[in-house]
C-alpha positions in Angstrom: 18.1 23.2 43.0 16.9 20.2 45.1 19.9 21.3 47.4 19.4 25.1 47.3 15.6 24.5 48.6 16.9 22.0 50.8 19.7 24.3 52.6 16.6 27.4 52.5 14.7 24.5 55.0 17.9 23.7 57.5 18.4 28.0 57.2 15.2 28.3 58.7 15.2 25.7 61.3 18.5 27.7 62.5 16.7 30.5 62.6 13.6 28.9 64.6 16.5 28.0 67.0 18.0 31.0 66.9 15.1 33.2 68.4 14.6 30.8 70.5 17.8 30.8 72.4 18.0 34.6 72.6 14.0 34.8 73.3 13.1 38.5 74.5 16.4 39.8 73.3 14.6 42.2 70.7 11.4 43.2 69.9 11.4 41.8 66.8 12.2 38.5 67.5 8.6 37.4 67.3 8.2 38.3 64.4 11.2 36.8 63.2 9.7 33.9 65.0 6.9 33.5 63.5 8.4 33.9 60.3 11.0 31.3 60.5 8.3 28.8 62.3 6.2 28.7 59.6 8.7 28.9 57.1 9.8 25.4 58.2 6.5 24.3 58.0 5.4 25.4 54.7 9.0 24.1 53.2 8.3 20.4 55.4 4.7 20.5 53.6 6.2 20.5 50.3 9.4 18.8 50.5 6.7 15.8 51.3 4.5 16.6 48.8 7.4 16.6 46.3 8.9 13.4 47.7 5.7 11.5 48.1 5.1 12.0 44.4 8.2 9.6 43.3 9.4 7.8 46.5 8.6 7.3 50.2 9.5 10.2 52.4 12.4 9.1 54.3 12.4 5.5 53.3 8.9 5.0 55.5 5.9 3.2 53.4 3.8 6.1 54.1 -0.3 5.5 52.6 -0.7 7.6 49.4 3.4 8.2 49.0 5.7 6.9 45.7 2.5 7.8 44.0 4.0 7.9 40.1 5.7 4.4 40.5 2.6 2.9 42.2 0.8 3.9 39.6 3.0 3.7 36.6 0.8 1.4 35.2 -2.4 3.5 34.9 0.2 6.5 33.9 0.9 4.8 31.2 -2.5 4.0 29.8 -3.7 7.8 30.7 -0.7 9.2 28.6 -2.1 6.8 25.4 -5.8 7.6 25.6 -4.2 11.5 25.8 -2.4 10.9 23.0 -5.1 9.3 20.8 -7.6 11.8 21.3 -5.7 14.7 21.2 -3.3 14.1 18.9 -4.0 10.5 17.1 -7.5 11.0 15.7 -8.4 11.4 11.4 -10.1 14.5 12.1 -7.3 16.2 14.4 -4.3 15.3 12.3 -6.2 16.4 9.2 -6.9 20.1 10.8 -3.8 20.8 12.2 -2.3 20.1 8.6 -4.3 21.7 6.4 -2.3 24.9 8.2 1.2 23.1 7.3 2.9 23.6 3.7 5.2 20.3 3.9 5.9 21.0 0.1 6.5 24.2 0.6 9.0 23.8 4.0 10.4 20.5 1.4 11.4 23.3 -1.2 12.8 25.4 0.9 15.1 22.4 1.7 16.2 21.5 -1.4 17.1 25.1 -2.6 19.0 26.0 0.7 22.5 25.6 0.1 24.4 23.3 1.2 28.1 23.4 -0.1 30.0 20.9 1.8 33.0 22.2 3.7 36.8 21.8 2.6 37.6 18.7 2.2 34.1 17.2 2.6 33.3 16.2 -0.9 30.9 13.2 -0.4 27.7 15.1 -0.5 24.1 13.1 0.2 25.1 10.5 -2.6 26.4 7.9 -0.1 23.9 9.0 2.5 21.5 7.7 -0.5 23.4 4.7 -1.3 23.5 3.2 2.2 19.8 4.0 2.3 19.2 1.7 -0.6 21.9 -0.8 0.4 20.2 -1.1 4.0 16.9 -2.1 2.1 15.5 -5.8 2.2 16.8 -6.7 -0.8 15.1 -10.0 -1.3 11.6 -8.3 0.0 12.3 -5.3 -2.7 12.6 -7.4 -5.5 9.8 -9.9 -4.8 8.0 -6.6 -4.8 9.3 -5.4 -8.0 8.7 -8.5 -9.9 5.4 -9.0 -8.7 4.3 -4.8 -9.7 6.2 -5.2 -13.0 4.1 -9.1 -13.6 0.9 -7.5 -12.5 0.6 -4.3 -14.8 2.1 -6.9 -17.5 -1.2 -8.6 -17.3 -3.2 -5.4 -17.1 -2.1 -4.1 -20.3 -4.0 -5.2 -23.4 -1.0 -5.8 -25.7 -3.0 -6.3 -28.9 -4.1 -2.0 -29.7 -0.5 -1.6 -28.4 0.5 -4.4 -31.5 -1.8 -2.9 -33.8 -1.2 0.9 -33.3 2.6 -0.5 -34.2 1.8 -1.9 -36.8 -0.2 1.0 -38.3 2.2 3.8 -37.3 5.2 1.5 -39.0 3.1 1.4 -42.0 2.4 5.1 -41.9 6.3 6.1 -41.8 6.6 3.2 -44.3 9.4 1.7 -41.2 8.0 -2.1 -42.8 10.0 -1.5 -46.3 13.5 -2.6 -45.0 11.5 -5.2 -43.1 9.8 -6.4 -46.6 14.0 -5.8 -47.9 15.5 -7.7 -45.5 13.3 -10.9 -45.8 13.7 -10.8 -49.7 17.3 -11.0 -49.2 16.6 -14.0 -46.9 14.4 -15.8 -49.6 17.0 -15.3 -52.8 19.5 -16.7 -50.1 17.6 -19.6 -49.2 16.3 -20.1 -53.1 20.2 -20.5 -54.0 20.8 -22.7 -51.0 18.0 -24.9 -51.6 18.2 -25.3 -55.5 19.2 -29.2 -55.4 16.6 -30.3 -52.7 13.6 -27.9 -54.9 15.0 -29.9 -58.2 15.0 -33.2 -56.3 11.5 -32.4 -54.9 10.2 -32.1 -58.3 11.8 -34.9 -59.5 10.1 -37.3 -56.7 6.9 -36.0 -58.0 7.5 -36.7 -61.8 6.5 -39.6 -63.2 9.4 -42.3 -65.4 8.0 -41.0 -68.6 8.6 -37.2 -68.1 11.6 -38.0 -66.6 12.4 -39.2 -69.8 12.0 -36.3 -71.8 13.9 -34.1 -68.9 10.6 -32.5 -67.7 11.2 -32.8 -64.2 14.5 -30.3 -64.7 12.4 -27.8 -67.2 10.0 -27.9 -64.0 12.3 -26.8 -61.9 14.3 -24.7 -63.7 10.8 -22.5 -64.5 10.6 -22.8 -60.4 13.7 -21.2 -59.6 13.8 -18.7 -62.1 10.3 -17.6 -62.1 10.7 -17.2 -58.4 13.6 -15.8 -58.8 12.7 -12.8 -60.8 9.6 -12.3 -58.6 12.3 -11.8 -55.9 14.5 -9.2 -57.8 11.5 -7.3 -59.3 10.1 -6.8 -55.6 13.0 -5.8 -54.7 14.0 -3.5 -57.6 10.1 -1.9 -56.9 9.2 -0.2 -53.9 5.6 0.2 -55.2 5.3 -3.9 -56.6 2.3 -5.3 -56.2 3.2 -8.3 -53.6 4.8 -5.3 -51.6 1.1 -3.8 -51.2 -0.4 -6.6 -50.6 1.9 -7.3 -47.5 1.4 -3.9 -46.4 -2.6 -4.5 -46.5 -2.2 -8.3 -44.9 -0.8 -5.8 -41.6 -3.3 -3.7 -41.9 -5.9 -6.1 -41.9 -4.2 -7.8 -39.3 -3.8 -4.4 -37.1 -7.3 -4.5 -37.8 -8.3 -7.6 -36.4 -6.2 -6.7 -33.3 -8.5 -3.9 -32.6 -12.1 -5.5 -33.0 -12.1 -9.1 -33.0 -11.6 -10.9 -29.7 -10.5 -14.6 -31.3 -7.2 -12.2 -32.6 -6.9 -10.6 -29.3 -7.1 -13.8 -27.2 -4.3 -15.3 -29.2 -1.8 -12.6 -28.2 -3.0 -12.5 -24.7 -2.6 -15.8 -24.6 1.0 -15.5 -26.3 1.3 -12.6 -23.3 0.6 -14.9 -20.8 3.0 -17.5 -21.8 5.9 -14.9 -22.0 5.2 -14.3 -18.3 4.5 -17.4 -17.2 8.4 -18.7 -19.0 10.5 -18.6 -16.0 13.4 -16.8 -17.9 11.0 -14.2 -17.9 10.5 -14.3 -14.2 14.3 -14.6 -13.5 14.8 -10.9 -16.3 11.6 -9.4 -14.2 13.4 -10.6 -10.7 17.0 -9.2 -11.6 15.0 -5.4 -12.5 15.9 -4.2 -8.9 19.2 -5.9 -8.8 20.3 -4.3 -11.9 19.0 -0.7 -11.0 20.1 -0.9 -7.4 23.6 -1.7 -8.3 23.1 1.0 -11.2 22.1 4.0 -8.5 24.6 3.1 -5.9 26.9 2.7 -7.8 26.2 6.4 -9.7 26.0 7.9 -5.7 29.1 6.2 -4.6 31.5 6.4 -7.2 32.5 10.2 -7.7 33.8 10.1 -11.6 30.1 7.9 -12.5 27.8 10.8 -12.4 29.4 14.7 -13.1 29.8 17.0 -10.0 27.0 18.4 -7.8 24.9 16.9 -10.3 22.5 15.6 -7.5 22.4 19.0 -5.8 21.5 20.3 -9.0 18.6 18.1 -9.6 17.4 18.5 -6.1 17.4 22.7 -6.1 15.9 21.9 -9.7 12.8 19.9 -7.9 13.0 22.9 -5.2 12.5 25.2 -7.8 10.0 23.5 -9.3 7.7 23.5 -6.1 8.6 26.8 -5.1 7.0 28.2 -8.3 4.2 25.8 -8.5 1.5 26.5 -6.4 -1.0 23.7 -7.9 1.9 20.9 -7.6 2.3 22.1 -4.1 -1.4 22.0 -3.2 -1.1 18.4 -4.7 1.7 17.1 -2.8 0.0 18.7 0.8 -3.0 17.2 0.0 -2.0 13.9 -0.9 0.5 14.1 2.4 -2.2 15.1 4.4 -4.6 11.7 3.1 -1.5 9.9 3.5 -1.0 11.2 7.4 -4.3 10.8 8.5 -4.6 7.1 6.8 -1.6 6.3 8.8 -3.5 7.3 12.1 -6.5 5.7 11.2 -5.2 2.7 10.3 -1.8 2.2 12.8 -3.6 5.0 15.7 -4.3 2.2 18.0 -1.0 0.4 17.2 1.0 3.2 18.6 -1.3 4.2 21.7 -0.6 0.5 22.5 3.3 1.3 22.2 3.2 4.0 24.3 1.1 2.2 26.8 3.2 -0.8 26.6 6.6 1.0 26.8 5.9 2.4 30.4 4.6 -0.5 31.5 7.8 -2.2 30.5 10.0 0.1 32.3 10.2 -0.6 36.2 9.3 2.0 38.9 13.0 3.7 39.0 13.4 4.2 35.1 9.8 6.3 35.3 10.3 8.4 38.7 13.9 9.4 37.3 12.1 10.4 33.5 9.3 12.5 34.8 11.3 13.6 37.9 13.9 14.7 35.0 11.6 16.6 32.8 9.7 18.0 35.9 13.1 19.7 36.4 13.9 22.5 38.7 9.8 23.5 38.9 10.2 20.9 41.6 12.3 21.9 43.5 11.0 26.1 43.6 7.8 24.9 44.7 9.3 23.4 48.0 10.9 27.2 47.6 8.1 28.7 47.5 6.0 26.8 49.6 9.3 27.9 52.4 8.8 32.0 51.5 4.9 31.6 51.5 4.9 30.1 54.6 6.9 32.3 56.4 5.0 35.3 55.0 1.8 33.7 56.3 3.7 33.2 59.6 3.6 36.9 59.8 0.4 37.5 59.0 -1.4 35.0 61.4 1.2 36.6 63.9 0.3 40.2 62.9 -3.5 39.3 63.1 -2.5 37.4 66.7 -1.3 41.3 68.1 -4.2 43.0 66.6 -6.4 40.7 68.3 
């Protein structure tokens, strides 16, 4: 184009010449005259006016000429207060998206199909995968330990402990419990019959021993505790067996409305978190479910077939039927936009601002000349036709006169 417009110039200088060498050869010459005279003036006018606007006409350091890269700087800052207050401002970003249905055009997404082609079987599960991978690792799991540590010491563990203990109570969960320790004590009885019998006998005096008190003692210990052991276990409904089952329940109790019991597992709580094996378990939670998930999204024969295209139309579907949900999500998007801008608005304004000040005078007269295009280039056109057309009117208005 810049050569087109160019060659339209040099055809009307020609033609300047032209009716100048064969002057008074027609009657219409003139007018051709005029015509082509003014032509080249109206196409010089704005071949200047277009070059002054990136570079020096002609190499000469003409006043008011290269105006863009004398004043990239203050281009630059103009562009960024544009950009903030018509496009980077709470109140702007909020109204031109309460008109957008990002859940909506998000459902629309999922449920479009996208069958890979032959032979392309990968899908978006190692597009997924590398996302994950290309995460901060270290950063993400710092983050993870410290979100899992902090709603550890937000929760009150002791109703959690106590609505436990009730609801194991309730579905009577605490008999094989009660069973199981029992079978631990009638273990322990016959493994520690000689050091009960030799515990009695350091408390006996010479003069029962004499009359074998000391082993009538403990034989009555054994077996009396003995039988206990095999009638409590032989009856689900034996006294002892309530009174455990009320001890809970007193303690579940306790948990509930007395803050000496509740202090004691919070403290017990805080110790757990504070142990440093605990921190190390809590630390390894992102490393174990990262390596989980890519591993799921990379290997083909870990998770069945399209089964992540299925969940995603699935969350499509869900969205495209649920007008509330999508409300939700728009609105929550739309708070999370417009806190972006409020909070990083002057952050990017300053990006902008800074970027074209970083660039030198070349880099910007070759972008904007680039994007200006071939509008550029029709106005030194233009200017070329219009000034030859008002060539011949001031030359018509000449003859009337």
């Amino acid at each position: 184009m810049r050569l087109a417009a160019t060659l339209l110039l040099i055809a009307m200088a020609v033609l300047f010449a032209a009716t100048l060498y064969w002057r008074g050869a027609h009657p219409a010459l003139p007018w051709v005259q005029a015509f082509a005279e003014a032509a080249m003036v109206g196409g010089l006018a704005d071949w200047f006016a277009v070059t002054a606007l990136f570079r020096h006409p002609l190499g000469l350091p003409i006043p008011h000429t290269a105006i863009i890269p004398a004043n990239k700087d203050r281009i630059g800052d103009s562009l960024a207060v544009f950009l903030k207050d018509n496009f980077l401002t709470p109140a702007i970003v909020a109204r031109r998206l309460e008109e957008v249905d990002i859940a909506g055009a998000a459902a629309r997404w999922l449920l479009a199909d996208r069958t890979p082609a032959p032979g392309r079987k990968r899908g978006w599960g190692p597009l997924i995968a590398r996302l994950i991978e290309a995460l901060d690792q270290r950063v993400i799991g710092d983050l993870v330990r410290e979100a899992a540590t902090e709603r550890l010491r937000n929760v009150q563990l002791s109703p959690i402990l106590a609505d436990a203990i009730d609801t194991t109570i309730d579905k009577r969960r605490h008999e094989p419990l009660i069973d199981s320790g029992i079978q631990w004590l009638a273990g322990m009885l016959a493994d520690q019959e000689s050091t009960i019998r030799g515990m009695v006998a350091e408390r006996t005096n010479w003069f029962l021993k004499l009359v074998n008190v000391d082993e009538q003692v403990s034989s009555s210990l054994i077996s009396g505790v003995g039988r206990l052991l095999s009638e409590m276990a032989a009856d689900p409904q034996h006294p002892l067996r309530r009174r455990i089952a009320e001890g809970l329940r007193t303690y579940a109790f306790d948990l509930r409305h007395f803050p000496e019991t509740q202090a004691r597992i919070e403290g017990f709580k805080e110790d757990l978190i504070e142990n440093p094996a605990m921190a190390l378990w809590l630390q390894g939670l992102w490393d174990s479910a990262r390596t989980s998930l890519v591993a799921s999204l990379t290997n083909p024969d870990a998770i069945a077939p399209g089964k992540l295209a299925v969940a995603m139309k699935a969350l499509g579907a869900r969205l495209e039927a649920d007008a509330p949900l999508r409300a939700a999500i728009n609105l929550h998007l739309r708070r999370a936009a417009v806190g972006l801008v409020n909070d990083y608005g002057d952050e990017i304004v300053s990006l902008v601002s800074t970027t074209v000040r970083s660039w030198d005078a070349s880099t910007v007269t070759e972008k904007l000349e680039t994007a200006v295009g071939r509008d550029l280039q029709f106005i030194r056109i233009n200017g070329t036709v219009i000034g030859g057309a008002v060539g011949l009117a001031i030359h018509a208005a000449t003859l009337a006169l």
